[in-house]
N, C-alpha and C positions, 0 to 999 in steps of 0.2 A: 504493500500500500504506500509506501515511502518512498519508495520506486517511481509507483505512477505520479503522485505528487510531485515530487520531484520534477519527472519527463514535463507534467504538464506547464509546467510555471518555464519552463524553456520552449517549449512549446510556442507558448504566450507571448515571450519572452522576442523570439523569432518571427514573429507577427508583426509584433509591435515595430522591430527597427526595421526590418527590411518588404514590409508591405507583400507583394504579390509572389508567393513564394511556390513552387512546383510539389505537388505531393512525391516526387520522388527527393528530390533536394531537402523537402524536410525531414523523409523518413532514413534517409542517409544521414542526417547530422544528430538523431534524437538514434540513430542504430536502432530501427524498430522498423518491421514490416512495414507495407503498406495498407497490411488488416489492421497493425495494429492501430499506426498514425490515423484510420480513419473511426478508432472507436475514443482515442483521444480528443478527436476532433467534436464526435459529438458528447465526449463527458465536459469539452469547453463551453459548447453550446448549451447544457442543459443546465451550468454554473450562471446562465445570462451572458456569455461572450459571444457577439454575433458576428461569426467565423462563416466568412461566405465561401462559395465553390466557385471559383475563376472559370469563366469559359474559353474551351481550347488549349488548357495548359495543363486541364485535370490539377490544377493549383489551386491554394485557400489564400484569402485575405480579411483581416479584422477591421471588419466595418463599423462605422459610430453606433453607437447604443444608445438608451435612454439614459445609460447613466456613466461616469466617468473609472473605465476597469481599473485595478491596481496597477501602475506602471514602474516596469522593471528597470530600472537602469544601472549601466556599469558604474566604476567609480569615477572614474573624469566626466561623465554625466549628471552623477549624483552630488560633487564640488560644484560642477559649473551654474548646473539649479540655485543649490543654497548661495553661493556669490549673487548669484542676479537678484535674489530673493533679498538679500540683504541689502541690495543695492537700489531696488523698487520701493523697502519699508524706508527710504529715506531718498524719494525721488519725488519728481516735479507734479505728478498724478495726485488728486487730492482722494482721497476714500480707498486706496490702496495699501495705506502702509500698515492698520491693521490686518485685513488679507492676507499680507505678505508676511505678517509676522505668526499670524495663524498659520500659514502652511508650512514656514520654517522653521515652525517650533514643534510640526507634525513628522516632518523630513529629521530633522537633527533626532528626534527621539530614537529613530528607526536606522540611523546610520552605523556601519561596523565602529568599532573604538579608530581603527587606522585612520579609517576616513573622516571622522569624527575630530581627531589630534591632526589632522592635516587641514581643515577648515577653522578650526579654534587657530590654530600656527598663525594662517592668513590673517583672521580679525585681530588676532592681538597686535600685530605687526600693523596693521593699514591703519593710517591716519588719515582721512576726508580734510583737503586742502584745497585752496586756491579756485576753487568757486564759492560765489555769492551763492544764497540761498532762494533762487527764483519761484516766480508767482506758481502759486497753488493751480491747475484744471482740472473742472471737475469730470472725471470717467464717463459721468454721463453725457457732458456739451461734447469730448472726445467721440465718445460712438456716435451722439447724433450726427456728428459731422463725417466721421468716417463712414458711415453709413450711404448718407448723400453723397461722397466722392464715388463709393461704389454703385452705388442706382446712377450714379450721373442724373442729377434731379437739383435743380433750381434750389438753393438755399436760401431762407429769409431769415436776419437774426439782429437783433440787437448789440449796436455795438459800440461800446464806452470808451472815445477817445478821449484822453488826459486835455487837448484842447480844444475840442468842436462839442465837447459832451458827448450824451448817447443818442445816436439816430438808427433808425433800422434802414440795416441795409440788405441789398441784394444781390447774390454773387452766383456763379457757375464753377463750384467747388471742382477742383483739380486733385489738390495733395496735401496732406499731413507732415509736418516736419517738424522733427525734434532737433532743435536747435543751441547749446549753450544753455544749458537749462530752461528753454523755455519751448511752448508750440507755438507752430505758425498753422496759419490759413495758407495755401496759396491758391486765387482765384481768378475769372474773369467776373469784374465788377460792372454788373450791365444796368448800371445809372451812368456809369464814367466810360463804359466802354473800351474798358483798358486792365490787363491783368494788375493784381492788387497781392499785397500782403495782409495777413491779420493776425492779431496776435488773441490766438486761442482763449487765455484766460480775460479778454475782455469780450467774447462774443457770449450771448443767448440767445441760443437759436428759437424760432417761433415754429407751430405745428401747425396744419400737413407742411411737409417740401416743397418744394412748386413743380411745373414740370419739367421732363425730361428732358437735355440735350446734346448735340455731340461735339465730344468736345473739342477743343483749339489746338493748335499747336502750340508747344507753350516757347517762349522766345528765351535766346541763349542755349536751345539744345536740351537743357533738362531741369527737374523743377532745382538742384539742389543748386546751379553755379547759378539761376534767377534771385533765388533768392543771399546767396553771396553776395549779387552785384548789390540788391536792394537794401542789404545790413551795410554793407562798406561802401557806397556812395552815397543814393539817390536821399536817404533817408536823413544824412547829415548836414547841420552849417554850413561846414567849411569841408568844401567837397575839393580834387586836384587828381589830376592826370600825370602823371610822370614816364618818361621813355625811359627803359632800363636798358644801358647796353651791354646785356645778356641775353643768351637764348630762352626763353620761356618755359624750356624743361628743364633750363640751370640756376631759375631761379622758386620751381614751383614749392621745391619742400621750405624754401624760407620765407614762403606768405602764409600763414594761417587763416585758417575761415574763419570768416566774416573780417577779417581786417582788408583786403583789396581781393578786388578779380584782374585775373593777366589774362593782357590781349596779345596771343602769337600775331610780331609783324615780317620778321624776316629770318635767316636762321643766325642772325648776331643781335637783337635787338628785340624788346618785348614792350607793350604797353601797361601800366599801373596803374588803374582807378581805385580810388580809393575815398574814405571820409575820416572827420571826427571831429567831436563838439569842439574843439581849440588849434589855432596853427602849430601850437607846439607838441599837440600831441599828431598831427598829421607828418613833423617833423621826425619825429621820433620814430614814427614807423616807416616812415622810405628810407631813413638811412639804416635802419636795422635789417634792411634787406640785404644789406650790405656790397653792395655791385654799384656801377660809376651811373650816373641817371643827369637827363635835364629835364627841366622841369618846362612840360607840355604844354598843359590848362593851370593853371594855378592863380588863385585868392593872392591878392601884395603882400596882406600877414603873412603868407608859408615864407615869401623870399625872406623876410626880417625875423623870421623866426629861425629860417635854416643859420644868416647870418650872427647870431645871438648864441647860437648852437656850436657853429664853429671857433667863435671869439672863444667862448667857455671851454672846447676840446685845446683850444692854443694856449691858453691862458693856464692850463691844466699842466702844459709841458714845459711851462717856465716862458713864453714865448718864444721858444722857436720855430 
């Protein structure tokens, strides 16, 4: 009987990671007939596991249930869960991080000692640095929103800008993005008729959806370097262009997202747009690219500030 228990939790186990699996393939790795894999199969089924028959492969696959089966996982499975978990009970989602600490407190009970002293090792070691604590969204405005990205359906929502107040607006939901701790909208806004950003934790959405449409192509290639451009330019004061002359693959790993988007011009030279509420914080970031640049488009504060910048580097070396 230990046996069979055993086979079946592997069985299960087999299901679970590799999806559509051949009855001979599984009855070669469980070492059991093909009579026997097929009374395994329905001692899984009579358990409530609904173990479908593949057609054309004489294979089985574990189909959704009503309700959620016990899932097997190895150990770099069973770490990588409890990390995420731990890292969700203290993430940007508001109504998640009890959840999160309900199920990590169900996972940690049930873990070997090994694997148990190898995720203790981890938290007592990790110290949570160098991000602010960003606004709270709530799961639910999350799904309703993701929801309408997937229907492609006309979203109406209330939306709380820091300087216009709240108006309800109307947009043709695109994409979800987790951003720097915070979520984005990205949409086509058809009062403005022009793609638009929104920031998650200030929308309410309103009910029903509106209707359906198909959607745009979204400009710059893809939602994630759109929305790049629109944190490190368009959004800021004091916005500037600078020519770096470097090749654009030689300078990509020393732009960070959301500080600028590069524009490949040739294979010795790249473009830099960029933003920031100050010239001397827009100073600070071209030169920490570190590569030779003129300055393109640029605000008269950036020159007096790069100027200001350099006196202070000279000034630093005794004047020479």
């Amino acid at each position: 009987m230990v046996e069979t228990s055993a086979r079946l939790l592997k069985l299960l186990a087999l299901l679970q990671t590799h999806g559509d699996r051949s009855g001979a393939d599984l009855a070669e790795r469980l070492g059991v007939s093909r009579r026997t894999l097929r009374r395994d199969v329905e001692r899984l089924r009579e358990l409530g596991y609904p173990v479908q028959a593949t057609r054309g492969s004489a294979g089985y696959r574990l189909g959704a249930g009503a309700s959620l089966p016990p899932l097997l996982l190895d150990d770099e499975e069973a770490v990588a869960v409890v990390v995420g978990l731990r890292t969700a009970a203290d993430g940007s989602v508001a109504g998640l991080e009890e959840a999160s600490l309900r199920a990590l407190t169900k996972l940690e009970q049930v873990l070997p000692s090994r694997l148990r002293h190898r995720v203790g090792t981890l938290h007592s070691a990790t110290v949570r640095a160098g991000t602010a604590p960003g606004p709270k969204v709530s799961a639910d405005t999350l799904m309703a929103v993701a929801e309408a990205c997937r229907r492609r359906e006309r979203l109406r929502f209330d939306y709380a800008d820091p300087r216009q107040g709240t108006r309800v607006r109307s947009a043709e939901p695109h994409a979800l993005v987790s951003f720097d701790r915070r979520w984005y909208l990205v949409a086509w806004d058809t009062d403005r008729a022009d793609w638009r950003t929104f920031r998650v934790d200030r929308i309410a959405p309103r009910t029903p959806t509106g209707p359906r449409f198909v959607p745009r192509e979204l400009p710059d290639g893809d939602v994630a370097t759109y929305l790049a451009h629109r944190l490190s330019s368009r959004t800021w004061p004091f916005q500037a262009t600078v020519t770096l002359h470097e090749p654009a693959e030689a300078v990509a790993d020393r732009v960070w997202p959301g500080m600028g988007v590069i524009e490949p011009v040739d294979d010795h030279s790249c473009l830099l747009h960029l933003g920031s509420d100050n010239p001397r914080d827009l100073a600070w970031m071209i030169t920490s690219v570190d590569a030779d640049f003129t300055l393109t488009q640029a605000p008269p504060e950036l020159a007096e500030a790069l100027r200001r910048q350099a006196a202070r580097c000279l000034g630093a070396l005794g004047g020479d």
